[in-house]
Every structure is written in C-alpha cells, then in structure tokens.
C-alpha positions in Angstrom: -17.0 23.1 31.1 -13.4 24.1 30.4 -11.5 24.4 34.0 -7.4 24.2 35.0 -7.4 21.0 36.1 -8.1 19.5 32.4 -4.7 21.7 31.6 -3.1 19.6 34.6 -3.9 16.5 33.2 -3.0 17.1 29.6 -0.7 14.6 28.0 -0.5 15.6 24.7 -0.8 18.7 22.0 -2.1 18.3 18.7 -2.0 21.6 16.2 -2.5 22.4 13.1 0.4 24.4 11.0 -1.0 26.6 8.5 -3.0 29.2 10.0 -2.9 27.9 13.1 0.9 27.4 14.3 2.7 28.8 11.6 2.4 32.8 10.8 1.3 33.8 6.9 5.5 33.7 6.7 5.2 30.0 7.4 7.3 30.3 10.7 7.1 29.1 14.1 7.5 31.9 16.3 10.4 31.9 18.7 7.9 31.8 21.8 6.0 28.8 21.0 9.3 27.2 19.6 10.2 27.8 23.7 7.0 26.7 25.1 7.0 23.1 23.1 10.2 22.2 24.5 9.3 23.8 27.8 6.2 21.4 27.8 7.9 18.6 26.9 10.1 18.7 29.8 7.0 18.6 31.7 6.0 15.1 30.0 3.4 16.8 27.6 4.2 15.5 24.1 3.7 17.6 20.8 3.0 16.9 17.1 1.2 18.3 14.1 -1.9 17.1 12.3 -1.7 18.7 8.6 -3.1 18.5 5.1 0.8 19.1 4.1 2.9 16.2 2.9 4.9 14.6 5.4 8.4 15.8 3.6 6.8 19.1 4.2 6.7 18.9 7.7 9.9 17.5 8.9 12.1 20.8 9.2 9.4 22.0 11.5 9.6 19.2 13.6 13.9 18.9 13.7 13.2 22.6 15.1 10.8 21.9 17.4 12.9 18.2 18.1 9.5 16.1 17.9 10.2 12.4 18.8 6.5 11.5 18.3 4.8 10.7 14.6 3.3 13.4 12.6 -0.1 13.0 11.0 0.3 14.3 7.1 -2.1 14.8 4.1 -5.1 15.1 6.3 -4.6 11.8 8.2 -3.8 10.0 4.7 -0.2 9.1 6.4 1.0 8.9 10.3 4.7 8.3 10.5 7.6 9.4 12.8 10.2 11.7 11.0 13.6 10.6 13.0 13.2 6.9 12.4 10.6 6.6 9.5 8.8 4.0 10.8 5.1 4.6 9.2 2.0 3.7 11.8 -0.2 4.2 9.4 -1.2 5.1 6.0 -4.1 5.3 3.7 -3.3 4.5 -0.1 -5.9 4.8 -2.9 -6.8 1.4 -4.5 -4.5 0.9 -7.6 -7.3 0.6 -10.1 -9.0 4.2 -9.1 -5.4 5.4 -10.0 -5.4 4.4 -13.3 -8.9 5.5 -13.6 -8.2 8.7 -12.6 -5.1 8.6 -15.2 -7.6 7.4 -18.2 -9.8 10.0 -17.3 -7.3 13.2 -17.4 -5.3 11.7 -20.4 -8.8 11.5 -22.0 -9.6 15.2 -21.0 -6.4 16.5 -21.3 -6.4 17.7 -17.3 -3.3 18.0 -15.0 -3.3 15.1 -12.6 -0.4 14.7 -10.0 0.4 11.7 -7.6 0.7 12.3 -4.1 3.2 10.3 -1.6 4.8 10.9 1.6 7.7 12.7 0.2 7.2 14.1 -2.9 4.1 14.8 -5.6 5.2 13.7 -8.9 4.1 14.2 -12.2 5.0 13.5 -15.9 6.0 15.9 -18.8 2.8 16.5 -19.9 1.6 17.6 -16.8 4.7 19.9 -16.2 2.3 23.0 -15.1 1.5 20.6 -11.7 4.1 22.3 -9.4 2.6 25.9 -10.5 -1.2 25.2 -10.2 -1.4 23.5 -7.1 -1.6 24.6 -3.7 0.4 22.2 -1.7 2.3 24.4 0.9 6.0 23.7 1.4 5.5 20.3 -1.2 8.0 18.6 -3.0 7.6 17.9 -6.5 9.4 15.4 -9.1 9.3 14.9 -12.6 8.8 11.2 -13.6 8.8 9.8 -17.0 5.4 7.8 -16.5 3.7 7.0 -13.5 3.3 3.1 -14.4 5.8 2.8 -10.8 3.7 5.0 -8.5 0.4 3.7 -8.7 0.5 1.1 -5.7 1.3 3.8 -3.2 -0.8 6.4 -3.7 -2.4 8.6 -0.6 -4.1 11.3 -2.9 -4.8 11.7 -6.6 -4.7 15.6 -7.5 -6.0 16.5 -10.9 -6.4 20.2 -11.6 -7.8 22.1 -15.0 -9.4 25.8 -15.8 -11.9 22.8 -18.1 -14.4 23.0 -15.1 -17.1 21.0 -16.8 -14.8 18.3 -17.6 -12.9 18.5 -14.0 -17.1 17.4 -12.6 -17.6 14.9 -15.1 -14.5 13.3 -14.1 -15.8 14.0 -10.2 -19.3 12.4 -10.9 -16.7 9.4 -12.6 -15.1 9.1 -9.4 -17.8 9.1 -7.2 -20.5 6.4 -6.2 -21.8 4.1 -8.1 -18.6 4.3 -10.4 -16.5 4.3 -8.1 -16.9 3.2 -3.9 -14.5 4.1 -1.2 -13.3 7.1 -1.6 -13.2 10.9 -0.5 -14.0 13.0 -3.8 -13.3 17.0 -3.3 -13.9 19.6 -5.8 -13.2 23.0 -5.3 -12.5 26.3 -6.6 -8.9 27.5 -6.0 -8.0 30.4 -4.1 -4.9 31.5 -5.8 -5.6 31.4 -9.7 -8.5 31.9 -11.1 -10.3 30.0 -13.2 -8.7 27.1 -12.2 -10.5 24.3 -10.7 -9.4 21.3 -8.3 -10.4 17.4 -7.9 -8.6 15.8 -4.4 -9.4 12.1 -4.5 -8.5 10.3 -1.3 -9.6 7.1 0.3 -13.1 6.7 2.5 -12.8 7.3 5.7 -9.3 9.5 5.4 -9.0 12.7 7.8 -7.0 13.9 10.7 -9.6 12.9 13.5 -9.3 9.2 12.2 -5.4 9.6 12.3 -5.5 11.1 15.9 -7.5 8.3 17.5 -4.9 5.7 16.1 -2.3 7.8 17.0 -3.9 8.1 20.7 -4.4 4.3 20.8 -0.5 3.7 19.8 0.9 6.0 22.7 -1.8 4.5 25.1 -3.4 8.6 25.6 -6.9 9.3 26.5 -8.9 12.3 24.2 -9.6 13.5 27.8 -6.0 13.9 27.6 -5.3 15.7 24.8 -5.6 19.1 23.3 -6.1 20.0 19.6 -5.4 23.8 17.8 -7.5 24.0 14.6 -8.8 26.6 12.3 -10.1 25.5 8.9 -12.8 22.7 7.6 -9.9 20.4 7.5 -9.7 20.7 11.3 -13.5 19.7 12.3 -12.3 16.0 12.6 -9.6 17.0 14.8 -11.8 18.5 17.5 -13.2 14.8 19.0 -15.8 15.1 21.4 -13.8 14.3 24.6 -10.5 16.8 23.4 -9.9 20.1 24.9 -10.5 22.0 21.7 -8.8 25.2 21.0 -9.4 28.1 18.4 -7.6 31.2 17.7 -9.0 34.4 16.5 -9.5 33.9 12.7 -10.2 29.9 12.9 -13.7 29.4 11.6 -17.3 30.4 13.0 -17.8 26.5 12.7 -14.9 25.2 14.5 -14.9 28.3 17.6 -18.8 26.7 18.3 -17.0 23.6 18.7 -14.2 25.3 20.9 -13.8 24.6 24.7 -11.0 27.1 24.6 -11.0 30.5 21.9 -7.7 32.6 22.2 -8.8 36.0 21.5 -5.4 36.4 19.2 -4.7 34.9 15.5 -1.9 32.8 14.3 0.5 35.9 13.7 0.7 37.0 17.1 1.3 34.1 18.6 -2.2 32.7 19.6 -1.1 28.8 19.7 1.5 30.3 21.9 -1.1 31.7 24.0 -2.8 28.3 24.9 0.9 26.7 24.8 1.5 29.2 27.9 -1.4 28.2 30.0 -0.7 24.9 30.0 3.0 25.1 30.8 1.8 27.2 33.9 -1.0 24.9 34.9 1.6 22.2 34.7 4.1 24.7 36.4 1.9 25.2 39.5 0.8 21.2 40.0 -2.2 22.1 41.2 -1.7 24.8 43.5 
C-alpha cells in the first residue's frame, strides 16, 4: 500500500522520456525541469531509462545537469554522459550480425546498425534514416559495415517485403539462432512497412536498472519509476514505487502503486516529481 513515508525515503527517480517525461513536442517542461534540480538538492538522484540511443539523450540530461548514467536502447547500454565511462552494455554476437547482413543483402531489405551514438548504414540502405522510428537518432552513412560489426547493441532491418521481413525473423530466432531478443512489428508511421529489432537475450530496462541500483548501492524500496508503454513493464520491479500517468497503458496502471490522473502534456511526471519534493520538504512532519 502506497503511503508518504515511501516518498520520504526515496533515493532515486527513474522515468521514461517519450510519452512519459517529454510532451508530443519532445520537451521537458519548465516545471519538472525545476522539480529535478529541486530534488536533487534534497539528495534524490534522477536519470532516464529509454528505448532512445544514448546520443539522443544527452541534451536532455545537460538541461536537467544529470551526474548519474543514463540507461539507453531499452537497457542495451548504461553509461554516464559527462564522463563517458560505460557500466554496462549489451552487444549482439558478431556472427548474428553478419547473419542478419546475409539475410537483407539476400532479400534486398533495409538493415541499419545501432551503437551508442549513431545508427549507420550503407548506400544501399540510404532510405534507413526515413523509415525508421528512432526518436531524436543520429544517423551516418558508412561505406560498408565490415568495421561495426563487433559493437553492435541492436540490428534494425526494415522492408514493406513483410513475408520476407518473417522469414528472416523465423532465421533469427531459436533453433537458428540462440540468445537473442527478436521483435517484429508493424510501424506506426508508414504504412505498409514492416520492422525486425534484433537485440541480445535478456536486454531491457528493468535488467539495466537493477545493475544500475547495485552500482550506486540503492535499494528498489528506494526508488521510483515513471513508465507508460510495453517497453516500460520491465521497469516497474516488484519492490519500486511505480508510477503512471493518464494515457500510460491499461497494463502498466494495474501494475501502478501510484496513477497521476494527468498525461505527459500537462505535466503529469511533474505531478509525482511535486509530491516527492514536498514529502521530502516536510521530513516527516
């Protein structure tokens, strides 16, 4: 049962950005902007946990002056943006990547290399940066991708061929392949075009946060998480304070020890940011 005192004790926020701390104009509003560095002052650390690339998170935290590591690509990468020391990252074994690059060369599908800072692709996959739906990514032409197969954290491949797009899904899946994620997916944006994500085992933000937790020495009794899509459900561990906001998913507001009756344009994360800072303003009175 959710009750002030587990606001007291709080040591740490963990939020989502799109559609959860960030408005549809992919800002921070000015009041939770406030409230973070209010908090912080009050010893309550702050960072994100996003399926964005870490290069597309690092102007949000220089605003917000985060000191902390940010968890990126679903948990594929942990690693602090002001000194760029990485805690931890999860790269997809070199011999899946060429796999994957047989398969799309052999199909004639898009396919894109995901690392920290940038997604890059070749020539002949020059439609990459308008098909996919990385928010705030940075994309680089290369002139092969022979170089940036060791340190890969997620293989995109993308085609409007959707029965070759699951064919190279079934490829990529057990018993051809073992270890890794597989997702396919319809996209939201342009129809009739159809998405493989192709991570390793095991790879999502809850993961990241526990290691994350264990590096600063912070309890989950300790710590809140802000979610609002499927991505999020790993967030929410069992002994967080969970929070939702007003259009986060039926699935995740079951889950939710807290629900803020407002959405992520009017300042809902800002809500729950508020009620901590005063819990932790009154020290128990």
């Amino acid at each position: 049962m959710f009750n002030r005192e587990i606001l007291r004790r709080l040591k740490i926020i963990v939020a989502d950005l799109d559609g959860t701390l960030l408005t549809s104009n992919a800002e921070i509003s000015e009041r939770a902007k406030i409230l973070i560095k209010e908090l912080k002052k009050k010893g309550v650390l702050f960072t994100f946990a996003s399926g964005r690339l870490h290069s597309a998170l690092t102007s949000f935290a220089e605003e917000l002056d985060l000191d902390i590591p940010l968890i990126s690509l679903d948990g594929s990468l942990i690693k602090n943006h002001q000194e760029g020391n990485v805690l931890y990252k999860s790269i997809v074994p070199q011999r899946y990547v060429k796999k994957a690059l047989k398969y799309s060369d052999q199909f004639l599908l898009n396919i894109a290399l995901c690392h920290a800072d940038s997604i890059y692709y070749t020539e002949r996959n020059a439609i990459i940066p308008q098909m996919m739906e990385k928010f705030g990514a940075r994309y680089e032409e290369v002139p092969e991708y022979n170089a940036l197969t060791k340190n890969t954290l997620e293989i995109t491949i993308a085609s409007d061929y959707k029965d070759n797009i699951k064919y190279v899904r079934d490829k990529m899946c057990f018993p051809y392949t073992v270890g890794l994620n597989v997702s396919y997916f319809k996209s939201h944006s342009y129809q009739g075009i159809y998405y493989l994500e192709i991570r390793k085992k095991g790879t999502n933000k809850g993961k990241a946060l526990k290691t994350l937790l264990g590096k600063l020495g912070i309890r989950q009794s300790e710590t809140a998480v802000i979610g609002d899509w499927y991505n999020d459900i790993s967030l929410f561990l069992p002994q967080s304070l969970k929070v939702t906001l007003s259009n986060s998913l039926p699935e995740l507001k079951r889950m939710a020890d807290v629900e803020i009756p407002k959405d992520n344009n009017n300042d809902g994360a800002a809500e729950f940011l508020e009620m901590v800072l005063k819990a932790k303003s009154n020290n128990g009175k």
